[in-house]
C-alpha positions as CSV (number, residue, x, y, z in Angstrom):
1,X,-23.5,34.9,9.1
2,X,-22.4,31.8,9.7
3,X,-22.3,29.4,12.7
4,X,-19.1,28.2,14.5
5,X,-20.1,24.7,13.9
6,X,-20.6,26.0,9.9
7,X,-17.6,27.8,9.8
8,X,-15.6,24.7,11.4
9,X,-17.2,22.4,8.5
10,X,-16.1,25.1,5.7
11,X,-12.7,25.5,6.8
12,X,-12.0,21.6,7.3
13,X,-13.5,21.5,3.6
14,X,-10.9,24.3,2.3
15,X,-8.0,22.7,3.9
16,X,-8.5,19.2,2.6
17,X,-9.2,20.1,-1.1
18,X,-6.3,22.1,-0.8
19,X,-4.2,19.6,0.5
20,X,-5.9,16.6,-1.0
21,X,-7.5,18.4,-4.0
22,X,-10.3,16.5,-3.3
23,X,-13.0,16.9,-0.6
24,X,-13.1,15.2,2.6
25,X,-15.8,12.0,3.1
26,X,-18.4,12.5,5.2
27,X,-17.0,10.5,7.6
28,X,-14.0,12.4,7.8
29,X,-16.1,15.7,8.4
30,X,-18.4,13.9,11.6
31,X,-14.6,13.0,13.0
32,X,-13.0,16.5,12.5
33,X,-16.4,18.1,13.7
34,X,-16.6,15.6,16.5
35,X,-20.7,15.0,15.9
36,X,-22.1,11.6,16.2
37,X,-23.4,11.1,12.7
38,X,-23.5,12.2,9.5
39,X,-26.8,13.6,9.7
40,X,-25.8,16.8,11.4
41,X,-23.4,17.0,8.5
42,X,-25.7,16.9,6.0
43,X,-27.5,19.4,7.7
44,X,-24.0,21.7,7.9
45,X,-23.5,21.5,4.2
46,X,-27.5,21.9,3.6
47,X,-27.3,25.8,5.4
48,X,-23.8,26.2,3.6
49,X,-24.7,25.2,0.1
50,X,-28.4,27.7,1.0
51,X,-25.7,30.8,2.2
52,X,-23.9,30.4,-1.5
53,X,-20.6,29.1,-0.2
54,X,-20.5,25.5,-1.6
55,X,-21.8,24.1,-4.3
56,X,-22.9,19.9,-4.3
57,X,-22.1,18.6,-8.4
58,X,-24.8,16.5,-9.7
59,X,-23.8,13.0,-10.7
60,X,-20.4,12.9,-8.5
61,X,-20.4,11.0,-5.6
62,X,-19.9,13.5,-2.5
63,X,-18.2,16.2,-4.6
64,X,-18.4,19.6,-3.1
65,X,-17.2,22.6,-4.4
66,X,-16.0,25.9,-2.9
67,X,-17.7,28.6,-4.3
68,X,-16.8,31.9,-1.5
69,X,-14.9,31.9,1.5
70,X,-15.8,34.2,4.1
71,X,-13.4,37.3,5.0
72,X,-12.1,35.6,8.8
73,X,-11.0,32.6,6.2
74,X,-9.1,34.4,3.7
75,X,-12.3,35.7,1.7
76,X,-11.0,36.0,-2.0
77,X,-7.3,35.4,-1.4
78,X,-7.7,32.1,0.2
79,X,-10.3,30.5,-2.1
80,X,-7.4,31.5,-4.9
81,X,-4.6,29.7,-3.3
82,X,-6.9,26.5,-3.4
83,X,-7.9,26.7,-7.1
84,X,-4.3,25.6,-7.8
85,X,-5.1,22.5,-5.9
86,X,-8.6,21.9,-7.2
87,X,-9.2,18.8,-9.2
88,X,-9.4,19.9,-13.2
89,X,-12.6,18.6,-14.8
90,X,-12.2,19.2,-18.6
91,X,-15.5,18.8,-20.4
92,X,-16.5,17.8,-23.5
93,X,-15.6,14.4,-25.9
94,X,-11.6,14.5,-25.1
95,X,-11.1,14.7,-29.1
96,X,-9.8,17.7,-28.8
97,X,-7.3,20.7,-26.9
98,X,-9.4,23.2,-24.7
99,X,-10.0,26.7,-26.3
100,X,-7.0,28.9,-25.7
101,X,-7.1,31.6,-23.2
102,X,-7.4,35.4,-24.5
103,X,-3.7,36.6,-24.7
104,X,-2.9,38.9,-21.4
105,X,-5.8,36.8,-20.1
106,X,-5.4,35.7,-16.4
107,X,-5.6,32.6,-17.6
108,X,-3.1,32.5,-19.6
109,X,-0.5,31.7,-17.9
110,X,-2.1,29.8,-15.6
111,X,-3.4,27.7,-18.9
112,X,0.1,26.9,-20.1
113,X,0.0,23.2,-21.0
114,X,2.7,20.5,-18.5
115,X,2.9,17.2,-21.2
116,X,3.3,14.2,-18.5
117,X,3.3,10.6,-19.4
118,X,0.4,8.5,-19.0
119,X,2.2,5.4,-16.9
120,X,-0.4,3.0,-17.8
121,X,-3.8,2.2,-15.5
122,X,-4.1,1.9,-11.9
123,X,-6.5,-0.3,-10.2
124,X,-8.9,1.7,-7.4
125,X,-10.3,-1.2,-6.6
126,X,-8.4,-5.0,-6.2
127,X,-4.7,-3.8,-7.3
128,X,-3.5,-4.8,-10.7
129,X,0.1,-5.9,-11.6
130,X,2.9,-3.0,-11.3
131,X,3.1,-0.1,-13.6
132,X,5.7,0.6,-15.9
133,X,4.8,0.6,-19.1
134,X,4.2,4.4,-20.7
135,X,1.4,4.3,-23.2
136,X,1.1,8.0,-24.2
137,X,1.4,11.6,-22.9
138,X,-2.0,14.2,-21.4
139,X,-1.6,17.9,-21.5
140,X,-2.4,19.7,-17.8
141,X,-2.4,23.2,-16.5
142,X,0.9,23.8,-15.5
143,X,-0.9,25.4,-11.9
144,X,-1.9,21.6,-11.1
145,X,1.6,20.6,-11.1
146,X,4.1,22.8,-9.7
147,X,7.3,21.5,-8.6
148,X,8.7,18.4,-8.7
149,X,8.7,15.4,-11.3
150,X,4.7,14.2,-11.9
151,X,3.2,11.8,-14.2
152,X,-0.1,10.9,-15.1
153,X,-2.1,7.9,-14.6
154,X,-6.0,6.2,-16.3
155,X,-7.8,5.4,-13.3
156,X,-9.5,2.0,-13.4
157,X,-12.6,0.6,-10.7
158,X,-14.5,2.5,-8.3
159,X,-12.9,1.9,-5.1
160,X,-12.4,5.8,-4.6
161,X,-15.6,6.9,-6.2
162,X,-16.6,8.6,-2.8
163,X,-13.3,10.7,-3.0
164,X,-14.7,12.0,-6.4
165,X,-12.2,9.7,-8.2
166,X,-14.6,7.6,-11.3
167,X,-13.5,4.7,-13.5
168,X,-11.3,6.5,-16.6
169,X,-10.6,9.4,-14.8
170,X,-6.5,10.5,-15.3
171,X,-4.9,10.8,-12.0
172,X,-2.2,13.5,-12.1
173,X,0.8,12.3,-9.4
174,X,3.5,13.8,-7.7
175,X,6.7,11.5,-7.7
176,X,7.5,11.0,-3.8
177,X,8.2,7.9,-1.5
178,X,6.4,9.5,1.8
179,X,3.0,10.3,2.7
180,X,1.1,12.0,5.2
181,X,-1.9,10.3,7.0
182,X,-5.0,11.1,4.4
183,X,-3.2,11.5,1.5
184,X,-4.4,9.6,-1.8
185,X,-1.4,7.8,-3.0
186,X,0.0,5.5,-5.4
187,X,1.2,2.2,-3.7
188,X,2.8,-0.4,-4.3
189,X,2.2,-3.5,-2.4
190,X,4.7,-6.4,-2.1
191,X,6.5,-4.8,-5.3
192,X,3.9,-6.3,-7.2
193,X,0.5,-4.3,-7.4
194,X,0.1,-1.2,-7.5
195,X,-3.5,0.8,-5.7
196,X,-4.4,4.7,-5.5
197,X,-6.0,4.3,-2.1
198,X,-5.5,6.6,0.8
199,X,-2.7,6.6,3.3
200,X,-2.9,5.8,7.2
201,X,-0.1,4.6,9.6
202,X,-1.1,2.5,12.2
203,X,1.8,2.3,14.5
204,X,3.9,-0.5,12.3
205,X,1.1,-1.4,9.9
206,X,-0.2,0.8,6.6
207,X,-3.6,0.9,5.8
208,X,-4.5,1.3,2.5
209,X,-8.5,3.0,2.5
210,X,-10.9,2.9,-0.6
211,X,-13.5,5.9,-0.3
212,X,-16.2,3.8,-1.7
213,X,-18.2,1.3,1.5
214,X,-18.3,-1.5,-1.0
215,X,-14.5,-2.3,-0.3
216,X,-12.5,-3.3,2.6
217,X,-9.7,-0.8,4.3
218,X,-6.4,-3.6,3.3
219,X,-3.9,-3.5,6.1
220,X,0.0,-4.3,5.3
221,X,3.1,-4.6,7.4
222,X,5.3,-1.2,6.4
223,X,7.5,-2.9,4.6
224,X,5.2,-4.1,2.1
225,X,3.9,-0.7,1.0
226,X,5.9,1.5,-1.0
227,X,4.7,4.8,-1.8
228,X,5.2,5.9,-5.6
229,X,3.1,9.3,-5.3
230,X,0.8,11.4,-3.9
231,X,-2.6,12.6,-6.0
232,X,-2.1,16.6,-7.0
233,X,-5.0,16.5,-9.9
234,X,-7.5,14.5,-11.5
235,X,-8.7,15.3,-15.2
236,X,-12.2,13.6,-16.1
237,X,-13.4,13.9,-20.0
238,X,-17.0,13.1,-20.9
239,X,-18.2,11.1,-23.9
């Protein structure tokens, strides 16, 4: 059984990589919690990794995954409406397409391959010049796109490491000029650079935020930040 202060953590986590497809920082969860450091929420996710509903990934910078939900979250149901939204982490030396899916499988469907150009790199770190160039196309489920025109993007620095985001990761975007405050977006600043950072108004500034301590939160006027997209998926390959 789980505490209120457990159950508040586990739900915030849901939410967020169901929105964000990526966990929130640990900063994030000591704000939504309202605690006063991050040691009591190292201590949350400690007793929630020990009861078997998350699991911490080795060798990924705060990455947390949801392995059960209990029944007054949705149990079952709920966890399967965030796997959609779930970063996809394909293993293995990227030289060649994952095994197919059993025919009738459940995955099958949910396996059927979205081709989406690969616009070029984009800095997480110190922007780089604008994007436009496409350089080749990536294969993705097509459950990690869903509506809407997407594209697909090489990630380069480690501004948003902490976000679970690594150098040569593919960043899978949703084309769309508006944002939400948290989301991880593509801007473009000045119409010049272009950043995956995430998203916060402040009254009639932006703030562009890296998820890694090392790099400063860049604030603009609105009018110098254009949104391109919003972050749907992320697709890592080893080797």
């Amino acid at each position: 059984m789980l505490t209120r202060k457990q159950l508040d953590l586990l739900e915030f986590i849901n939410r967020r990589v169901q929105r964000d497809g990526v966990p929130p920082s640990f900063d994030e969860m000591r704000d939504a919690l309202d605690l006063r450091s991050k040691s009591g929420i190292h201590r949350l996710i400690t007793a929630l990794e020990e009861r078997g509903f998350i699991r911490r990934l080795a060798h990924r910078a705060r990455a947390i995954e949801i392995v059960r939900l209990p029944d007054s979250l949705g149990g079952e149901a709920a966890l399967g409406r965030a796997s959609g939204f779930t970063p996809q982490v394909i293993e293995g030396d990227g030289g060649g397409a994952p095994p197919a899916p059993r025919p009738g499988s459940a995955m099958d469907v949910a396996a059927e391959a979205v081709e989406l150009p690969v616009m070029g790199r984009i800095a997480a770190g110190v922007p780089i010049e604008a994007i436009s160039q496409r350089s080749h196309c990536v294969a993705v489920p097509g459950a990690m796109v869903g509506k809407g025109s997407h594209y697909a993007l090489e990630v380069k620095g480690d501004s948003m490491i902490e976000a679970g985001i690594n150098d040569g990761d593919i960043v899978v975007i949703r084309e769309q000029d508006t944002a939400d405050n948290g989301d991880i977006v593509v801007a473009l600043v000045e119409g010049q650079e272009a950043t995956l950072k995430r998203y916060r108004r402040r009254g009639a500034a932006i703030a562009l935020e890296a998820a890694n301590p090392a790099y400063e939160t860049r604030v603009f006027r609105s009018d110098q930040v254009q949104v391109q997209g919003r972050l749907v998926g992320l697709i890592r390959t080893y080797g």
